[in-house]
N, C-alpha and C positions, 0 to 999 in steps of 0.2 A: 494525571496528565503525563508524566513522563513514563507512566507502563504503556500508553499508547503510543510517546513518538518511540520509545524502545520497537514495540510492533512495526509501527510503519518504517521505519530507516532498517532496522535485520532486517526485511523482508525485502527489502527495496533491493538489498545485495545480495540474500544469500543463495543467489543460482548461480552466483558466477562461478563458483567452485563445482556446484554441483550438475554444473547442464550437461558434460558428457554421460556419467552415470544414468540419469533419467532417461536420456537418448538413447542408452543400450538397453533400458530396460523395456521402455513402451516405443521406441521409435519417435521419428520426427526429423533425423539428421538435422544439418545444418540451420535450417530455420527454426526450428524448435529453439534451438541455443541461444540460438537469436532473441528470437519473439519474449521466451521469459522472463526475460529484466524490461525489454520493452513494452510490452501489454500491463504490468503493471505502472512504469511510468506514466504509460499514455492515459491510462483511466483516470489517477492519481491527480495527472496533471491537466488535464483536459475540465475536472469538475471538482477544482482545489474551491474556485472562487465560489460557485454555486455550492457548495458545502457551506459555506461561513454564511450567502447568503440566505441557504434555508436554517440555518440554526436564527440566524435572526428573527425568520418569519413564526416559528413553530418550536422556537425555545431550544437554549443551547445544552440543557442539561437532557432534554428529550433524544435531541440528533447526536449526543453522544452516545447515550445507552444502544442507541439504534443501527450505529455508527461500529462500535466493537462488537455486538453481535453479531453481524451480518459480516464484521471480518473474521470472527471466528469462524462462522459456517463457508463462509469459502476457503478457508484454511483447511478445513476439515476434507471439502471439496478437493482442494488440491493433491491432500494426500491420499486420497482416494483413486486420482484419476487412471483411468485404465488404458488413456489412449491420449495424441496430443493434443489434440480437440480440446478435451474435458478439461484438460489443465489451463490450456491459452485462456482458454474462456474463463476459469475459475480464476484467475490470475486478476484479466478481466474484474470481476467481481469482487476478490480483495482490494484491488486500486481501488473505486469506487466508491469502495466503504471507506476505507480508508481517507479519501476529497473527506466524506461523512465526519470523519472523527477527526482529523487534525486540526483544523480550521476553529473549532468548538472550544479545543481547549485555552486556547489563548485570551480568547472572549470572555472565559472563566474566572482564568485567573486575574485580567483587568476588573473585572468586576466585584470580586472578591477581598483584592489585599490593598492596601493602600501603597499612593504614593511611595512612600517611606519603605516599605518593605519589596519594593519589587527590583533592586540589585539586588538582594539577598536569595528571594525566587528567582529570577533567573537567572542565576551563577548558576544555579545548580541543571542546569539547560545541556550548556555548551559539552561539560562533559562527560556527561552521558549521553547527549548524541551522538557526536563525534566515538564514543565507545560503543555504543550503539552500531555505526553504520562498518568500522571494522570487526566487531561481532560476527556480522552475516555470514561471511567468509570461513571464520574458525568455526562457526558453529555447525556449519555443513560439513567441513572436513572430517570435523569431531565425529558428527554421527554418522556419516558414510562409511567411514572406517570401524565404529563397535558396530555398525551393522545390526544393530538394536530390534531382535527378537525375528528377524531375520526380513526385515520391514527395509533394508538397506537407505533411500534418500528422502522416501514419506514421512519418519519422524521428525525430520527440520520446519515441515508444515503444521502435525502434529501437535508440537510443543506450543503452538500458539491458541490452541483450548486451555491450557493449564495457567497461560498470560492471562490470555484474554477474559479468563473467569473470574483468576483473582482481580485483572481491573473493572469488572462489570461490577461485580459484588461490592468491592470498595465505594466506587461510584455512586451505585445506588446507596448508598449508606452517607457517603458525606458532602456529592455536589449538591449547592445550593438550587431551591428552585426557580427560577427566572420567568420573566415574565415576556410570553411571543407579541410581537410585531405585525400583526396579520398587513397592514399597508406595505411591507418591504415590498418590491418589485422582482420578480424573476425572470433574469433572461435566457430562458431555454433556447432559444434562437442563439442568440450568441454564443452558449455554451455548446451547440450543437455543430456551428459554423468553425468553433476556434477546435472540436474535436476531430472533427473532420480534416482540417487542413494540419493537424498535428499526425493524424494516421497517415492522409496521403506525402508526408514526408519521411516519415517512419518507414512506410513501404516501400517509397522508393529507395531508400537510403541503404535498408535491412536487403530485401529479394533484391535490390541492382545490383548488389556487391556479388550475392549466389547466383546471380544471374551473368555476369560476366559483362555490367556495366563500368567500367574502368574507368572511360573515362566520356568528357561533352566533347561534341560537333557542333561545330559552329559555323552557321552557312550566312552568306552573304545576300 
């Protein structure tokens, strides 16, 4: 559980350091900069809820495996990308999985430990998140600067195969098996309605500013 929110919270930061480098290398200017910490919140956040709710319906030990693979392959994706397209959208893609995986593991570990033991579990939460999401930052500086095999800001993406394998592998090895819900209910509508109105604020927020939206008129 917490090799996943390790993954999902560095990830969630670590462009801010490195969005100019990427932007000189494949292009994208100002909105690129933009869009990579945003395209991942927006996916992230748009199908947090619907994450938890298909782990219910089709088993939480399932949507996790399913969950960190598919964030590796877009991590993979990302550090591949050739252009900014590939990446937005790979980015895209890791959020997503990512709704997949977080949501799962809580469900786990309510399920698994008792009462009695779970301020002891979740102590151990806070600081590693919280270490976690200043990570993202150091850890792109880190590698932009060794410049590592001359790969320059793709191995910050990179390194999340060598995570996400040893949490896969553990995973399979020690979540318990749980039993699916097939009655839960899915709101794809809803989650489609709250994506939507989370991008077109995104968009206006993100391209207004590049765009030389400063400030409202207001007419009577």
């Amino acid at each position: 559980m917490l090799i996943a929110d390790v993954l999902d919270l560095m990830d969630s930061t670590i462009t801010n350091i490195a969005a100019p480098t990427i932007v000189r290398d494949i292009g994208g200017g100002e909105s690129l900069i933009k869009w990579l910490g945003a395209s991942y919140a927006l996916a992230l956040g748009a199908l947090l809820v619907v994450g938890g709710r298909l782990g219910d319906r089709y088993g939480k030990r399932r949507l996790f495996l399913i969950g960190i693979v598919g964030f590796v392959v877009a991590s993979l994706s990302c550090g591949l990308s050739v252009d900014p397209v590939m990446l937005i959208v790979s980015r895209l893609v890791q959020g997503g999985f990512g709704a997949l995986l977080i949501p799962q593991g809580i469900g786990i570990l309510l399920a698994t430990f008792s009462r009695d033991q779970f301020p002891k579990v979740f102590s151990m939460f806070g600081p590693v998140m919280g270490a976690s999401a200043v990570l993202g930052p150091i850890v792109a500086g880190f590698v932009i600067e060794a410049n590592i095999a001359g790969l320059s800001w793709r191995p910050m993406f990179l390194i999340n195969i060598v995570l996400g394998s040893v949490g896969f592998v553990a995973a399979l090895k020690v979540l318990p098996h749980d039993v699916a819900t097939s009655t839960i209910p899915i709101d794809g509508l809803g989650a489609g309605l709250l994506g939507a109105s989370m991008l077109g604020l995104m968009y206006g927020l993100i391209e207004g500013s590049s765009d030389g939206w400063t400030h409202c008129r207001f007419f009577a």
